[in-house]
N, C-alpha and C positions, 0 to 999 in steps of 0.2 A: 415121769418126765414132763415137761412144760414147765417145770416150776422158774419161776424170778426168782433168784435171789438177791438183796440187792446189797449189798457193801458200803459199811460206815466204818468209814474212818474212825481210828482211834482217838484226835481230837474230837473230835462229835462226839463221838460217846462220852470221853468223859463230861464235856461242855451238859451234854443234858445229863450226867450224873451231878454235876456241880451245881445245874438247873432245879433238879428234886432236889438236894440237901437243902439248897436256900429257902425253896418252898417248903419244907420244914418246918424250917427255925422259922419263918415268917408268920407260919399257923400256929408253930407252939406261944409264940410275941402276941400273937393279933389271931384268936382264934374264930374260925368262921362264923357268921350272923347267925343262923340256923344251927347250934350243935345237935339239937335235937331232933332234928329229920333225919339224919344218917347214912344218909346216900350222897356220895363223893360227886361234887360239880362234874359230868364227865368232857362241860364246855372247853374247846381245842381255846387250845393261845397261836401267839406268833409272834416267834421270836426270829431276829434277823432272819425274814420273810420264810421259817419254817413254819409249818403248823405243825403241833405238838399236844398231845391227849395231856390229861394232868398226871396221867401216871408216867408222862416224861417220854414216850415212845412216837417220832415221828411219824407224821401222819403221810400214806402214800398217795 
């Protein structure tokens, strides 16, 4: 008990599954400075004023 749970919309979700696809196809176009380090940027973005990890999951 105590747990938050917190409720995302079905547009949200898709919006940042649409978010990772692009970021995709952006890396597969233009692939990162460093391929050789191998450890995923795990610096947050913000997108219409969410903050978002790069693996696409809203940050709380």
């Amino acid at each position: 008990m105590g747990e938050v749970i917190q409720f995302i919309p079905k547009a949200e979700r898709e919006r940042l599954r649409l978010i990772r696809e692009a970021r995709a196809i952006y890396d597969s176009v233009f692939p990162p400075a460093d391929p050789a380090n191998g450890q995923p940027d795990s610096t947050p973005i913000v997108i219409n004023g969410t903050w978002i990890h790069r693996g696409g999951e809203p940050l709380s």
